[in-house]
C-alpha positions as CSV (number, residue, x, y, z in Angstrom):
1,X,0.6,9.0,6.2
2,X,-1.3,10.7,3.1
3,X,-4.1,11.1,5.3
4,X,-2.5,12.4,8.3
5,X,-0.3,15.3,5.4
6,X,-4.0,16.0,4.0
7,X,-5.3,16.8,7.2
8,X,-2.6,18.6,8.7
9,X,-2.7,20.5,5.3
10,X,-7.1,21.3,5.5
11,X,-6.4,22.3,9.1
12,X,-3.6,24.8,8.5
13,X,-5.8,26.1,5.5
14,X,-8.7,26.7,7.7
15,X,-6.8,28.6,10.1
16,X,-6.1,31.1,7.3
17,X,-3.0,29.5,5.9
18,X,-3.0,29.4,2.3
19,X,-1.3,26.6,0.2
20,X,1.6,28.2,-1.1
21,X,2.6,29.2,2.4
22,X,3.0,25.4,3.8
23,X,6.0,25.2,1.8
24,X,8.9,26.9,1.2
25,X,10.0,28.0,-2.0
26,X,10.6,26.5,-4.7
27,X,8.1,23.9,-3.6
28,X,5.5,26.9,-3.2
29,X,5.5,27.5,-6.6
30,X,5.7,24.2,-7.3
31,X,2.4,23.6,-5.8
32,X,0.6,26.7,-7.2
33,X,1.8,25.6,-10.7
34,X,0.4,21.9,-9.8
35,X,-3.0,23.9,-8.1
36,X,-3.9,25.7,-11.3
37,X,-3.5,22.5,-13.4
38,X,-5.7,20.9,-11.2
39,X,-8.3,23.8,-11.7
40,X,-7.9,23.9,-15.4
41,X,-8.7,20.3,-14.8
42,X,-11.5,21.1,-13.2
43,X,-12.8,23.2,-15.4
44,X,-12.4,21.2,-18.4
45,X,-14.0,18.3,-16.8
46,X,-17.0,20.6,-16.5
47,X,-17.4,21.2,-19.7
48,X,-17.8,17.5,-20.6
49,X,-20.1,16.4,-17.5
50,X,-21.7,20.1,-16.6
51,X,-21.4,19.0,-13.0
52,X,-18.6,19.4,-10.9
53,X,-19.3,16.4,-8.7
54,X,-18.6,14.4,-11.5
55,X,-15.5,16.8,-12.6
56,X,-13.8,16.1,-9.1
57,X,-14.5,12.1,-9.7
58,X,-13.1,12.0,-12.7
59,X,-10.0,14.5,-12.1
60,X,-9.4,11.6,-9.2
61,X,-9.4,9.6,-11.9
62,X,-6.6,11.6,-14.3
63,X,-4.8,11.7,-10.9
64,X,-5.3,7.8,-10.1
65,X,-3.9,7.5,-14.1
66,X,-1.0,9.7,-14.1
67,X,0.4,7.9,-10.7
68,X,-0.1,4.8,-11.3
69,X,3.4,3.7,-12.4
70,X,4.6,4.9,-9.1
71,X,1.4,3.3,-7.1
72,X,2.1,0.0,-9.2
73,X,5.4,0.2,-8.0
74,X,4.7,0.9,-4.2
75,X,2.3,-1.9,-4.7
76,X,4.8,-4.3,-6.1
77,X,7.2,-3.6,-3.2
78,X,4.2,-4.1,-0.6
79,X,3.7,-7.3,-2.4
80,X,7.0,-8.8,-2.2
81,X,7.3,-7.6,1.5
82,X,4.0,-9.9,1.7
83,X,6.1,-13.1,0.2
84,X,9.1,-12.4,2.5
85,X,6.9,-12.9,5.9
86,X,7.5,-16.6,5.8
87,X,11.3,-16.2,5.8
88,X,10.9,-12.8,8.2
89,X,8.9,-15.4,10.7
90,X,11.6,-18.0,10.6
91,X,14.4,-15.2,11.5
92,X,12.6,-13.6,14.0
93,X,11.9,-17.0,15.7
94,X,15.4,-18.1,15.4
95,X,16.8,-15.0,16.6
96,X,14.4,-13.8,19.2
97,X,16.8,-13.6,21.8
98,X,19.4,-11.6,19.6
99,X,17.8,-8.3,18.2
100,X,21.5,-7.3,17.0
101,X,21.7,-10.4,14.6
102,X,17.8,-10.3,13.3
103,X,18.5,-7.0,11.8
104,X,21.6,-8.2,10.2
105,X,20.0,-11.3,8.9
106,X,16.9,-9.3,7.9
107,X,18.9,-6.7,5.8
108,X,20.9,-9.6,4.3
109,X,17.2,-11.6,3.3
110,X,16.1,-7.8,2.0
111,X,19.5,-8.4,-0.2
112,X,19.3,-12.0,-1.1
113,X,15.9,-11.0,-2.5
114,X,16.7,-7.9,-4.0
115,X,13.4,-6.1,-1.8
116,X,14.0,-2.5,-0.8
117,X,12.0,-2.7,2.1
118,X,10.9,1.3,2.2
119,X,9.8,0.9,-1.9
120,X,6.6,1.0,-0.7
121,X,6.3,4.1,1.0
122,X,8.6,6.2,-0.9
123,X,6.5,6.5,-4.8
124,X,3.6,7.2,-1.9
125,X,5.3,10.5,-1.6
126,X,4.5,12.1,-5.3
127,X,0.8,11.4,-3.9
128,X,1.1,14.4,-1.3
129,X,1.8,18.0,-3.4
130,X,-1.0,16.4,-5.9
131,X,-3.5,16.5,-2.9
132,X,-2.7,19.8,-1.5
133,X,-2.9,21.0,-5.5
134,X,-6.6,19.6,-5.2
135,X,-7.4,21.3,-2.8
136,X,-6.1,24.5,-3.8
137,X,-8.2,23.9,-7.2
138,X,-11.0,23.7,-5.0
139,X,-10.2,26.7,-3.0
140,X,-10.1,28.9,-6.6
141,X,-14.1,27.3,-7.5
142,X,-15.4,28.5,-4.3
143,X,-18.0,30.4,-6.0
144,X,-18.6,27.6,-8.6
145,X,-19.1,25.1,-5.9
146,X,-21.8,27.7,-4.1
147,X,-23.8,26.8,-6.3
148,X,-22.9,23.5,-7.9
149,X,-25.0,20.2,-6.8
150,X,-24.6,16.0,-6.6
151,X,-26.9,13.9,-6.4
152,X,-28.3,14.1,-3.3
153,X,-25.8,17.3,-2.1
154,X,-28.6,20.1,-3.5
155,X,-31.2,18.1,-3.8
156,X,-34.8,18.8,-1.8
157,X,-33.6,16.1,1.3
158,X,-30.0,18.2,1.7
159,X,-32.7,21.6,2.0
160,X,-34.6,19.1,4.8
161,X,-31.5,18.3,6.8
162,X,-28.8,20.9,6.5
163,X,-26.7,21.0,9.1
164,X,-26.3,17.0,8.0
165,X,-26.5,16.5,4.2
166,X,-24.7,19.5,2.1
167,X,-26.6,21.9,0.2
168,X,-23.9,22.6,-2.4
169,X,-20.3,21.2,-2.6
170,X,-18.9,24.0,-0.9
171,X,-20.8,22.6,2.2
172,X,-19.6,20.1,4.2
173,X,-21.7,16.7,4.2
174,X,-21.8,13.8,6.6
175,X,-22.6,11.1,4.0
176,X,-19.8,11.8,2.0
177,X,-17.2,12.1,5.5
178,X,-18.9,9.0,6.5
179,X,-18.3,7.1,3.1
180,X,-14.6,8.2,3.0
181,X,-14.3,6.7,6.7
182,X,-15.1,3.0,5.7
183,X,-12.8,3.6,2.5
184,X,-10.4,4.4,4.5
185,X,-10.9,1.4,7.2
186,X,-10.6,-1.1,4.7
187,X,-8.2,0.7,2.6
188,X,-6.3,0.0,5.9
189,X,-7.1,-3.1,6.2
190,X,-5.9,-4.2,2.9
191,X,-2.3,-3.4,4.4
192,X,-0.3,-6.5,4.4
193,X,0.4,-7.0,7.9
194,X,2.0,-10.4,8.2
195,X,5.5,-9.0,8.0
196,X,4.6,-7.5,11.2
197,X,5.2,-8.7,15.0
198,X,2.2,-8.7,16.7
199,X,2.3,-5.9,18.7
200,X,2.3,-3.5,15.1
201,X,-0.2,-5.9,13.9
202,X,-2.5,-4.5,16.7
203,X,-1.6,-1.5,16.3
204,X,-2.7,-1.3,12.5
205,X,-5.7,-2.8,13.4
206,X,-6.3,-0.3,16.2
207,X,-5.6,2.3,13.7
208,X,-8.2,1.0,11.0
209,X,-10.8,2.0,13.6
210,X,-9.2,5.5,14.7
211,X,-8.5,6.8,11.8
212,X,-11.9,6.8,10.2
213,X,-13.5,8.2,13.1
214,X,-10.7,11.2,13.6
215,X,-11.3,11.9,10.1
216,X,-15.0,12.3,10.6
217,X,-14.8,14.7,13.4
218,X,-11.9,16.4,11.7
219,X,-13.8,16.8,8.9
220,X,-17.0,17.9,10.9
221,X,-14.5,20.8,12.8
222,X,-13.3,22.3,9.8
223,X,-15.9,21.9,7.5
224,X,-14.7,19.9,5.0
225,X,-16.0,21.1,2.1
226,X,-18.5,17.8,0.3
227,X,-16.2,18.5,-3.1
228,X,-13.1,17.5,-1.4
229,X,-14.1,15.1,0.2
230,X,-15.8,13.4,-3.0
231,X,-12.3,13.8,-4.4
232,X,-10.5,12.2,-1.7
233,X,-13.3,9.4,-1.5
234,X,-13.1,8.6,-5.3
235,X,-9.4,8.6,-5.5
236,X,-9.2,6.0,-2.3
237,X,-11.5,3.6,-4.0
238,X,-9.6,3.6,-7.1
239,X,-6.4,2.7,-4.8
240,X,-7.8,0.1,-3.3
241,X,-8.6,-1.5,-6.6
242,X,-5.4,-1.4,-7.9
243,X,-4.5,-2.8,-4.5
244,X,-6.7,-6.1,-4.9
245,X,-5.6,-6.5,-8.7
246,X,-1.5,-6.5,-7.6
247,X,-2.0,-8.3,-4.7
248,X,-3.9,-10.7,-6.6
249,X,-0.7,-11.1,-9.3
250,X,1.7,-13.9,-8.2
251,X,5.0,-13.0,-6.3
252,X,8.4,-13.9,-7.9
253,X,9.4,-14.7,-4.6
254,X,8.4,-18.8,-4.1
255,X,6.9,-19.9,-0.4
256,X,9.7,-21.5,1.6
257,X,9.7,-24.9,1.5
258,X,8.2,-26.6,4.5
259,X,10.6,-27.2,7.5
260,X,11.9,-30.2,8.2
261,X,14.2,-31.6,11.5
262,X,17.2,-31.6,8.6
263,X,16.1,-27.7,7.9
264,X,15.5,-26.5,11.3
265,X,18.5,-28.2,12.2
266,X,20.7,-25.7,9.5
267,X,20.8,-28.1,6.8
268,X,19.1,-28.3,3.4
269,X,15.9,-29.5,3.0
270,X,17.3,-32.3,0.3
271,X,20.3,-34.1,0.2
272,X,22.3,-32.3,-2.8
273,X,24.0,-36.0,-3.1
274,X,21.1,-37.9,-4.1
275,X,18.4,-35.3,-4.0
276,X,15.7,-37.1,-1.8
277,X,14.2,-35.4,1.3
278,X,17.3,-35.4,3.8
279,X,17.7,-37.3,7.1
280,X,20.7,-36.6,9.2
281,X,21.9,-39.5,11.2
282,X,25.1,-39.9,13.2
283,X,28.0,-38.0,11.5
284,X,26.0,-35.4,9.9
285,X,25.5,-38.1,6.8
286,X,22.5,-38.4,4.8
287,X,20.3,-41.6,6.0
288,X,19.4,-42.6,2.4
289,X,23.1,-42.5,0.6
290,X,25.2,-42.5,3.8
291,X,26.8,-39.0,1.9
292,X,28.3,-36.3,4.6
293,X,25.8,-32.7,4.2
294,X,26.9,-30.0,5.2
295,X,24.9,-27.2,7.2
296,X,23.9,-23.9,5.4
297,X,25.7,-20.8,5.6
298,X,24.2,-18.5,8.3
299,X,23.4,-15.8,5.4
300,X,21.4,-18.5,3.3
301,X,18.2,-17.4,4.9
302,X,15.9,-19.3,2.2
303,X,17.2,-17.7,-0.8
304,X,19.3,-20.6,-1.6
305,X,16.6,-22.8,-0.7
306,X,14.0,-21.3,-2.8
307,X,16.3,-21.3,-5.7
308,X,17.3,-25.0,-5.7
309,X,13.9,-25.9,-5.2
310,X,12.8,-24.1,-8.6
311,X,15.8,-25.5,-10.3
312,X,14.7,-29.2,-9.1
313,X,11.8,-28.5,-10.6
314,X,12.7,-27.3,-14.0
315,X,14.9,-30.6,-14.2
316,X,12.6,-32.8,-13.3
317,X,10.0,-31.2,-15.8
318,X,12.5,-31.6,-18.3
319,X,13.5,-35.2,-17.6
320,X,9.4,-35.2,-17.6
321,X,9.6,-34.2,-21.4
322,X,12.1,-36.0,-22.4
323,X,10.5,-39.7,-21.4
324,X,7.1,-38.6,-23.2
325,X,9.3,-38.6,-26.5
326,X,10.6,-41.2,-26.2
């Protein structure tokens, strides 16, 4: 969705719409306030590095800094969504021919769980009025930009091929579009998707490979100019960084423990009378201690589960501890 807003917003801009006049007020001045911070920004990055290719990376970077609470926190979310998929799985398979009662056991796992299952899209929002700022920053250094090089964008090659590499960073350039594309694929592809049917699993993956390329050619029509893009590049990198590092962190939501016939059958995975791994024979009793079990309430959905299985486990650590001593 970020890069569907930025290039609704560069397209607008190129047809002569200015910033301020996407939104309405008081967001307009909202967003000039945020654009000229951004181009102070700008120009105090330049007077550290005297270039501004390396003043737009490193203003991604203040930006990357200043949201990452709320990106850790859309992260977090993403994450947990990630360790519900088991349990999501086990609904959807018991439930398949009742799409009324799968949302109502879904909403009550989201509870059980204590996952909101839109945190992860809604911190993505302060991301959007930052970019537009950006690029209204961007829009102020025109003249700067004329006449500012990067690496190669300036160099004697960029002269060679012009209407391919940029000349200045006001210019579009190809390398940079094409470099933000693959950040972008496997930006995408780093989306947890196993919470997904299968039919919006293709579709992701179908989108991994549309996007980039709609991108490109947007960015080729308008003429994106190589400083925003380096922007938009370095700021997507650093994402998916802080995307491996949480996803990398271990869940507070435990696996499920494995299925069993006693599970899939409604009732716990251990007998709560003697505690080994349940059997139900005739009379719903359990076959090692001949005590009756009862099934689990329809609303369980694995919370319960998950919770005695850690609390097994702290006791038996414990009894553990306790026979070393002695």
């Amino acid at each position: 969705m970020l890069h569907v807003l930025g290039f609704a917003a560069i397209a607008l801009h190129g047809h002569g719409l200015t910033i301020a006049a996407l939104f309405a007020n008081p967001f307009s001045q909202f967003i000039d306030f945020l654009s000229s911070l951004a181009a102070w920004g700008v120009d105090t990055l330049y007077t550290w590095t005297h270039n501004y290719g390396w003043a737009m990376m490193l203003l991604a970077l203040g930006v990357s800094l200043l949201l990452l609470p709320l990106s850790l926190q859309s992260l977090k979310s993403m994450q947990e969504m990630q360790a519900l998929a088991p349990y999501l799985k086990r609904l959807q398979t018991k439930h398949k021919n009742d799409r009324a009662k799968l949302g109502e056991e879904t909403m009550k796992l989201y509870r059980e769980h204590g996952v909101n299952p839109l945190g992860g899209c809604l911190p993505m929002l302060a991301q959007y009025p930052f970019l537009i700022a950006v690029y209204g920053a961007i829009s102020r250094h025109n003249a700067a930009f004329s006449q500012a090089h990067w690496l190669w964008i300036g160099s004697e090659i960029s002269q060679r091929f012009p209407k391919f590499l940029a000349t200045s960073l006001l210019q579009p350039d190809h390398v940079l579009l094409l470099l933000y594309g693959v950040s972008m694929y496997f930006s995408m592809r780093l989306t947890p998707t196993v919470s997904m049917d299968p039919q919006q699993q293709q579709m992701m993956r179908t989108q991994s490979f549309m996007m980039p390329v709609m991108l490109y050619f947007l960015g080729s029509l308008y003429h994106w100019s190589s400083a925003f893009v380096l922007y938009w590049f370095s700021f997507n990198a650093l994402s998916m960084l802080e995307r491996v590092y949480v996803m990398k962190l271990p869940s507070r939501i435990p696996k499920p423990p494995e299925d069993t016939p006693a599970t899939l059958a409604g009732y716990p995975r251990d007998c709560p009378n003697c505690g080994q791994l349940l059997t139900v024979v005739k009379g719903a009793k359990c076959e090692n201690c001949g005590a009756k079990v009862r099934k689990l309430g329809p609303s369980d959905n694995g919370a319960r589960r998950a919770a005695a299985a850690r609390a097994q486990g702290q006791s038996g650590t414990a009894d553990g501890g306790a026979k070393g001593k002695k």
